[in-house]
C-alpha positions, 0 to 999 in steps of 0.5 A: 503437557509435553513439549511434544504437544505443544505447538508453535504459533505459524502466521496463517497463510491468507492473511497477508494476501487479504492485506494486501488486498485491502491495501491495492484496492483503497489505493485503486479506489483513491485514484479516482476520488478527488485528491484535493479541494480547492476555491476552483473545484475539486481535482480527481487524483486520476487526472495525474498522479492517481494514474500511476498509482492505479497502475501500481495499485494493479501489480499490488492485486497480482501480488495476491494470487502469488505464493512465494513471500519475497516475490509478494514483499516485492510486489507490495514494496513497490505499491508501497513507494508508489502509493505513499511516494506520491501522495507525498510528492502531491501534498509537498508540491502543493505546500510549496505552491500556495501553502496551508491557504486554498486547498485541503486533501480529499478522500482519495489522497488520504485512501491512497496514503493509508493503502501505501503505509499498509502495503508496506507492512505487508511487504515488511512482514513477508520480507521477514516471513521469508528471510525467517523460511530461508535461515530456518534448518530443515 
C-alpha cells in the first residue's frame, strides 16, 4: 500500500447532529415528566424548572440544522449548562431542604441530566472539530 491510498480517519458529518438531537429531545422529554416523588404526589419538571430547560432543550434542536461546528458547540454548550446546571440546582435545593428523607428523583430529572452531560460532549467535540479545521494548513 502506498501512503498515496491510504486514507485518514474524518468524523462523519451527521453524527454530531443525531447526538445532539438525541440529547435535546431526552431533555425536551425530561421536562415534562415528573421530576421528583414525593409523600404529597409527584412534582412534573415543567411546572419550574423544567420550562427553562424546554426552552434550551428548543435552541439545542436549532443547533442541528446549523453547519458551522463552533456555532453547534455554542448551541449544545449552552444546552448543556442548562439542562445539567439545573437538575443540579434541583437535587442540591431539595437536600438542602429535607435531606435524603421524602423524595426520590424521577424520570424526568434524570432525562434531563443525561440529555445535558451528552450535549456537552457534543459541544466538546465540535469545539475541538473546529479549532482542529481552524489550525489545519490549507
Amino acid at each position: 500500500m502506498t501512503s498515496a491510498t491510504v486514507r485518514t480517519a474524518r468524523p462523519r458529518r451527521g453524527t454530531a447532529g443525531k447526538r445532539l438531537l438525541g440529547a435535546s429531545l431526552m431533555v425536551l422529554i425530561g421536562a415534562w415528566m415528573p421530576w421528583l416523588y414525593t409523600g404529597l404526589g409527584t412534582i412534573v419538571g415543567i411546572r419550574g424548572a423544567g420550562l427553562w430547560t424546554m426552552y434550551a432543550a428548543v435552541l439545542g434542536i436549532a443547533g442541528v440544522i446549523i453547519r458551522r461546528p463552533r456555532w453547534v458547540a455554542v448551541h449544545a454548550a449552552v444546552l448543556a449548562v442548562v439542562a445539567t446546571g439545573l437538575a443540579t440546582w434541583q437535587v442540591v435545593h431539595l437536600l438542602s431542604l429535607v435531606g435524603f428523607a421524602g423524595w426520590t428523583p424521577g424520570p424526568g430529572l434524570v432525562l434531563t441530566f443525561g440529555g445535558g452531560v451528552l450535549a456537552a460532549t457534543v459541544a466538546r467535540t465540535q469545539w475541538m472539530q473546529a479549532s482542529q479545521a481552524r489550525s489545519a494548513p490549507a
